[in-house]
N, C-alpha and C positions, 0 to 999 in steps of 0.2 A: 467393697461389698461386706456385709454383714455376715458374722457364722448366727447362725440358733441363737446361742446365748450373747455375744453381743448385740444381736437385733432385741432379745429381751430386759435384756437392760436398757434399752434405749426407750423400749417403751414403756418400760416400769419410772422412769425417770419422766421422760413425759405426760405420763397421767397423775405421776407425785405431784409433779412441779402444776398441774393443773390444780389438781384437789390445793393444794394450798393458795396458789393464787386467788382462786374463787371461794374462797374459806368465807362460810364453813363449809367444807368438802369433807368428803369422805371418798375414798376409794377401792374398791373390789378389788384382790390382785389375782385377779383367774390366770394370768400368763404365770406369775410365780407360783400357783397350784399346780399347773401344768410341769413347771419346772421340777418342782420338787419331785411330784410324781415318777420323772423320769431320773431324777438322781435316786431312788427307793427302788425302783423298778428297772432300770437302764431300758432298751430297748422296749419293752412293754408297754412305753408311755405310744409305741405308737397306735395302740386302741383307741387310744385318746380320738384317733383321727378317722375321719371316711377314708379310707386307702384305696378298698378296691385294688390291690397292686400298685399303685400309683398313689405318691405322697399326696393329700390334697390337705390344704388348709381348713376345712369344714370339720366342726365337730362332732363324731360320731356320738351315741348313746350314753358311753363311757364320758366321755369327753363334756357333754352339756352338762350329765349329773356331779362331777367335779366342779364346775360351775355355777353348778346351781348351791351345791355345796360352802365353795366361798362366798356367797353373794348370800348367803343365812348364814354364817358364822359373820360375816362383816354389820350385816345390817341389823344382826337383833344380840349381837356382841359374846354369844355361847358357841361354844365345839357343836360341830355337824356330826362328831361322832357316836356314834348309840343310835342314832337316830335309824328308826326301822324302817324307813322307807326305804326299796332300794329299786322303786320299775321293775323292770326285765335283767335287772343285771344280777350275775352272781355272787352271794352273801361273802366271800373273800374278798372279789372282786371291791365290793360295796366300801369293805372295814379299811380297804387299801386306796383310795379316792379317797372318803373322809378323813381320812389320818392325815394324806398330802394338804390338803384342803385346809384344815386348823392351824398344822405346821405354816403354812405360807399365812395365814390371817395372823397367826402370832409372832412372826419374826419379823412384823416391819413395824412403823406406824403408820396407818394408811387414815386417821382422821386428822383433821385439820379445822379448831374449832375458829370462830370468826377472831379470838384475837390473840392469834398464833400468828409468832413473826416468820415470815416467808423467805428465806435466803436459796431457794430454787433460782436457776433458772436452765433455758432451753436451751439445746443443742444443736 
């Protein structure tokens, strides 16, 4: 069985090894936002989540807008952070999601253009 972080690595490897198989891919790393989040924050990242008392995998408010976050720094290739848009959530809150969110888009390479060699594979 998997802990957290090996289950994320497995499937940050999984959707690598996808984006470049099916190159040109590109890949969002919202699980490594997520990660980071929680190495910045330690226990806080569980906002991130619907808990309700109860761990549930669904993403709360916190948790879509970190998402939505990586998914605009990957796809139009600038920092989320500044950006005034913040919902319902609060303006610390906001600066602390955008920061994790850049951090994880800049510490990988997550494009994979059509003729990039591919040495993935799956696990």
């Amino acid at each position: 069985m998997f802990s957290p972080t090996g289950m994320q690595d497995a499937i940050t490897k999984t959707y690598s090894t996808y984006g470049c198989m099916f190159k040109s891919g590109q890949v969002a790393p919202v699980g490594e936002g997520f990660r980071e989040f929680k190495r910045m924050y330690g226990d806080e990242y569980l906002t991130l989540y619907n808990t309700n008392g109860v761990y549930d995998h669904h993403a709360s408010i916190s948790g879509s807008y970190l998402s939505a976050c990586v998914h605009f720094s990957t796809l139009f290739g600038e920092p989320c952070t500044g950006n005034p848009f913040h919902s319902l959530i609060n303006h610390e809150v906001v600066e602390g999601l955008q920061a994790a969110a850049d951090f994880a888009v800049a510490q990988g390479s997550w494009v994979f253009p059509g003729d990039s060699t591919c040495q993935m594979t799956m696990c």
